[in-house]
N, C-alpha and C positions, 0 to 999 in steps of 0.2 A: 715449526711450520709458520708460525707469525711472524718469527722474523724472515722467513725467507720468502714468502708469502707478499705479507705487508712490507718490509724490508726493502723489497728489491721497487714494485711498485709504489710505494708513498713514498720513496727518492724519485725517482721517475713525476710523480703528479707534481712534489713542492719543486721540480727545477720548471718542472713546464711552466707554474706557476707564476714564478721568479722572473726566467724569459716574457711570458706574455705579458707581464704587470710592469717589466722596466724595458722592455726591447720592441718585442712584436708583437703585438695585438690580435693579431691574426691568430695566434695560435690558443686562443680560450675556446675552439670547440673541442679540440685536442687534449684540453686540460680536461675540459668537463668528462671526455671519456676517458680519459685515465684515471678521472677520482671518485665514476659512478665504478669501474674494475674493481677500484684497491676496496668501494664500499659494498663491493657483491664479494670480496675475498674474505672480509672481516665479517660479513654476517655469515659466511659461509662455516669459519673456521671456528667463533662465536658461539653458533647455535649448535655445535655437534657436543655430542655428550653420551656416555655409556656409565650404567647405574645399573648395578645389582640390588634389588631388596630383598622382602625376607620371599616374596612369591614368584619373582620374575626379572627379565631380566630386557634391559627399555635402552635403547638405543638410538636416538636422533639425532639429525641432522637437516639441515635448510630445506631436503626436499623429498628423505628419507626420515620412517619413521619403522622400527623393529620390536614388536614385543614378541618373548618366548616364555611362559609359563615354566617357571625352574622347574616344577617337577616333569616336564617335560623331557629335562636335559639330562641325557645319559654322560654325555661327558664333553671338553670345552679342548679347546689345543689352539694353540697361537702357531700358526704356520706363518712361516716367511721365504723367501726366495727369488727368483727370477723369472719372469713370464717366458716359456719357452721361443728361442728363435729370436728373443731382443733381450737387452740390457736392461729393461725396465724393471723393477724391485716392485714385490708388493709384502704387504701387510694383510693376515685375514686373522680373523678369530673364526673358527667352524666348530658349530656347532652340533655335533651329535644327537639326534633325535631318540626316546624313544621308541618300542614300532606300534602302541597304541596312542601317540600323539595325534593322528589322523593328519596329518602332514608331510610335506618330502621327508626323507631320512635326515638331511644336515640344513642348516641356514648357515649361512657368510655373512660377516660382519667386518666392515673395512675399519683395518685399525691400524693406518697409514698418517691418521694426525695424530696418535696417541705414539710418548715414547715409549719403548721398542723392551724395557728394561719392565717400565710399571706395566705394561700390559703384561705380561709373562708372569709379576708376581698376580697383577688380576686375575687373570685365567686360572694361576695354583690355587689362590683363594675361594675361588668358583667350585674349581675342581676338590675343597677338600668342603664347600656347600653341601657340593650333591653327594657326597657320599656318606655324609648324615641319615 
């Protein structure tokens, strides 16, 4: 995701860049919003993080924050697919609640920047947590 991410955008800001500094001038408000983008993509992508400890289970992001008390957790499953009616892919971890958690039965956790191989051992690894 950073490369695709930052990648596609920080080619985009150093040509504008490039352009405005030897060509036209005119185009540095243009650059400036391309490189305040690529700096809200890299903190975005930056600050996301999922972390099992030995009590819970802590999930953030730039403007999402997730805690779930493990012993909460009856069980974990990496689902993936296609949002119905589009082409669009997602990524979730769902999380199984137990039912004196005092909470909805499941929580969703986007696991759309993480790859697709380590999340699925994470989740096994979660899943052989809770059955300690």
């Amino acid at each position: 995701m950073y490369l695709l991410l930052g990648g596609i955008s920080g080619t985009v800001f150093v040509f504008s860049v490039v352009v405005a500094w030897s060509k036209e001038p005119s185009i540095w408000p243009l650059s400036v919003l391309i490189g305040l983008i690529v700096l809200g993509y890299m903190s975005w992508l930056t600050t996301t993080r999922l972390i099992v400890t030995d009590d819970a289970i802590h999930y953030r992001s730039l403007f999402v924050r997730v805690d779930v008390p493990l012993a909460d957790v009856a069980r974990a499953v990496f689902a993936r697919g296609f949002v119905p009616l589009s082409y669009k892919p997602y990524f979730r971890i769902v999380l199984t609640l137990r039912s004196g958690s005092g909470s909805s039965k499941e929580r969703t956790i986007n696991a759309g920047l993480f790859d697709p191989v380590e999340t699925k051992r994470w989740v096994d690894t979660l899943n052989s947590m809770i059955q300690k």
